[in-house]
C-alpha positions in Angstrom: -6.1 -18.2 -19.7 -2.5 -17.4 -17.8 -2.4 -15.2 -14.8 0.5 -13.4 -15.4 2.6 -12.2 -12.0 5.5 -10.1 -11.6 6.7 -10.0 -7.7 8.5 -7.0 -5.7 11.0 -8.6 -3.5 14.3 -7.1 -2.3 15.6 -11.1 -1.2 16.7 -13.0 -3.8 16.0 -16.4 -1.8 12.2 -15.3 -1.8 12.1 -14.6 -5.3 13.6 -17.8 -6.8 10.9 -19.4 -4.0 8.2 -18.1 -5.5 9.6 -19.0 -9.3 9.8 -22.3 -8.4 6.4 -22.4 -6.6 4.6 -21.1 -9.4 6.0 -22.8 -11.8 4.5 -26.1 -10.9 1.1 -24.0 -12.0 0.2 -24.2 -15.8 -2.1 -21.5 -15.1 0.6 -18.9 -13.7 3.1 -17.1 -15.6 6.2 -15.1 -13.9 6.9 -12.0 -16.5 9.0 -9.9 -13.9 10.7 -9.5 -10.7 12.0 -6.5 -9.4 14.8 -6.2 -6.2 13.4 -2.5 -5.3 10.4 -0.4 -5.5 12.5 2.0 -7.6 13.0 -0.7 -10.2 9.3 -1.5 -10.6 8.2 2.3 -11.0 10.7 2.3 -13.3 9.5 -0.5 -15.7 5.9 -0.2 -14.4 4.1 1.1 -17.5 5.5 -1.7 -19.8 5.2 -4.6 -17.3 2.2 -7.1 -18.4 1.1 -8.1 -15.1 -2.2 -9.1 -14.1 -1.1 -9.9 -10.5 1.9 -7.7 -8.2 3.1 -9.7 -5.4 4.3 -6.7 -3.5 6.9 -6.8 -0.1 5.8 -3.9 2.0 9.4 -3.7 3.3 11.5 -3.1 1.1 14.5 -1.0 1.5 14.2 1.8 -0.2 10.4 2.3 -0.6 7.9 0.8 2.2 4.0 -0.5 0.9 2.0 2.6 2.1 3.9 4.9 -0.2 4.5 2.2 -2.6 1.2 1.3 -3.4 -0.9 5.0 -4.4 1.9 5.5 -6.8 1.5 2.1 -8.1 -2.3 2.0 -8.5 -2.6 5.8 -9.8 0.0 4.4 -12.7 -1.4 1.3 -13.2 -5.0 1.0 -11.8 -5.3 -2.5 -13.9 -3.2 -4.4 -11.8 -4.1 -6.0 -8.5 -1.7 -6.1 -6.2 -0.9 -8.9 -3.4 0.8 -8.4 -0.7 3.3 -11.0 0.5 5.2 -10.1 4.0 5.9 -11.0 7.1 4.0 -8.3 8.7 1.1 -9.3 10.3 0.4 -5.7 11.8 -3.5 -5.3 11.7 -3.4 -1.5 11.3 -1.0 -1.7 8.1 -3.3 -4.7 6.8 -6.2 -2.1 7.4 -4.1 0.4 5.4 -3.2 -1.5 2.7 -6.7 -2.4 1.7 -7.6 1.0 2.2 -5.4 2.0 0.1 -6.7 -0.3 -2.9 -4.5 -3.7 -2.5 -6.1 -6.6 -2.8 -4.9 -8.9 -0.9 -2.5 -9.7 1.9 -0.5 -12.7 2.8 1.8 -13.7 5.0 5.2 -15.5 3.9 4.8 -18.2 6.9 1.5 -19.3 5.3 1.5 -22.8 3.4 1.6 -22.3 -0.6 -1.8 -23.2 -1.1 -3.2 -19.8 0.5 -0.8 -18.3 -2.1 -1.9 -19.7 -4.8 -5.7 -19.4 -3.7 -5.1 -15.7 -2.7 -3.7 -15.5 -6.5 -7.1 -16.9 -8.2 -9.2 -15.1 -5.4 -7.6 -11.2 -6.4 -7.6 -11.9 -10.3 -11.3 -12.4 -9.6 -12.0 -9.1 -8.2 -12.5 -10.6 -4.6 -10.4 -9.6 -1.4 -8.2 -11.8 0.0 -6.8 -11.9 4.2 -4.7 -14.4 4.8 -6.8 -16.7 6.9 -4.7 -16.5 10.3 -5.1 -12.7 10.2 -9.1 -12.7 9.6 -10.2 -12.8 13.0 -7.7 -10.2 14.4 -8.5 -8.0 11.4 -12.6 -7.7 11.8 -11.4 -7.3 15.5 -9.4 -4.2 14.4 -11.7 -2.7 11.8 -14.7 -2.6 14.9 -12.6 -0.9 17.3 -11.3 1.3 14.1 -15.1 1.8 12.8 -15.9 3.7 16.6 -12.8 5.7 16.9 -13.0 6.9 13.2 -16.2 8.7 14.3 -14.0 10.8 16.2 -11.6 12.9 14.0 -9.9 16.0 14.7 -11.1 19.4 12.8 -9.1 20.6 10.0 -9.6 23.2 8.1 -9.9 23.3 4.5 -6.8 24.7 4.1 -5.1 21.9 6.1 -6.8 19.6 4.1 -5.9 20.6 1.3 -2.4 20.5 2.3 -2.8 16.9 3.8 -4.3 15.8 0.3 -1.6 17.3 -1.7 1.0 16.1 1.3 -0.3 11.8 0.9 0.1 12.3 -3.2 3.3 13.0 -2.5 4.8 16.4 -2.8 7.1 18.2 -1.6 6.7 21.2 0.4 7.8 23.6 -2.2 5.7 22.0 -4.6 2.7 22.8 -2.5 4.1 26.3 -1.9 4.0 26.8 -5.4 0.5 25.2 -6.3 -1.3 27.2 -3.9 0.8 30.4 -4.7 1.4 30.6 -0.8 4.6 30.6 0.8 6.8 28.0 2.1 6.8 28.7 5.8 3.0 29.1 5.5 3.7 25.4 4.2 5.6 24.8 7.7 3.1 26.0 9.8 0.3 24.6 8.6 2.0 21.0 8.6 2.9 21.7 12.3 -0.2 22.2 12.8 -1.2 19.0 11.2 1.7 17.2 13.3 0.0 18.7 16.5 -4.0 17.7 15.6 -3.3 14.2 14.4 -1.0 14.0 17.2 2.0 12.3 15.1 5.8 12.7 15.0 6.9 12.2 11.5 5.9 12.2 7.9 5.2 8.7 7.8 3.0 8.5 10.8 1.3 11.7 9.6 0.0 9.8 6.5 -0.7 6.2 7.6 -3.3 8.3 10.3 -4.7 10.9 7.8 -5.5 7.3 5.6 -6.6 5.2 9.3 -8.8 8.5 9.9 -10.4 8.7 6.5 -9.5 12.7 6.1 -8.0 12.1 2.3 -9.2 10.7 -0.9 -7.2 8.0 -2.7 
């Protein structure tokens, strides 16, 4: 039986790599390759992928807003990411977050293709020059995890509705409150996580455990 892959990659050099790589393997089959994330959300409900290999960062959508959307879409597909990232917190994330593996682009093509057959199995897969780092990271993460700043359930709501995505007006008008209540209580949200910016604010609410996904 074919795995079939489509691959995320805003450099074309990468993608007609990896065509060329898999295509020495009978058991592979490229169906798509997309130069954005927009592109694949796009075409993502007709695409007949078993595997994703997904870039985290790509210019116009990075992997921790990439991947929710991707999975609540299309929760049949695994997705691999391939990068040159080796950042243990956004490995932690992305796993979190429900991808299933993670590779790095330096690695020989043989942990490629044995991350490929490990995901389409339903295993994990770390790259093996990131394993000892990452257990390192998820110990020191398991003990400050056990200390997490008190929200309350409005502001958790908000947070919630915030890492799915929408818009402050949006969540003005789900909650039929208005949209400098909205303001405050994401200030608020800035000051207890103790972050700067939208994207900081939902990589920590994810680190911290304080939203469902």
């Amino acid at each position: 039986m074919k795995i079939n892959i489509a691959i995320v990659d805003d450099h074309p050099m990468i993608i007609g790599g990896l065509e060329s790589l898999l295509s020495g393997y009978p058991q592979l089959r490229l169906v798509a390759a997309y130069r954005s994330g927009s592109d694949l959300i796009a075409q993502l409900a007709s695409v007949q992928a078993d595997i994703l290999l997904l870039d985290i960062q790509l210019q116009d959508k990075n992997g921790d807003l990439l991947v929710p959307v991707i999975l609540k879409q299309r929760p049949d597909i695994k997705i691999l990411v391939l990068t040159n990232n080796s950042s243990q917190l956004y490995i932690h994330n992305m796993l979190r977050m429900g991808a299933s593996g993670y590779v790095l682009k330096s690695s020989e093509p043989d942990v490629l293709i044995g991350a490929i057959g490990c995901v389409h199995q339903g295993k994990e897969f770390v790259d093996p020059s990131l394993k000892e780092q990452l257990a390192r990271f998820r110990d020191r993460m398991r003990k400050e995890v056990a200390i997490k700043p008190t929200l309350t359930l409005r502001e958790k709501t908000i947070l919630q509705l915030t890492v799915e995505g929408h818009s402050m007006p949006e969540i003005s008008r789900k909650l039929f409150i208005g949209l400098r209540t909205v303001e405050f209580y994401r200030s608020n949200l800035f000051l207890k996580l103790e972050v700067t910016n939208m994207a900081s604010l939902i990589r920590k609410a994810i680190q911290l455990g304080l939203v469902e996904l």
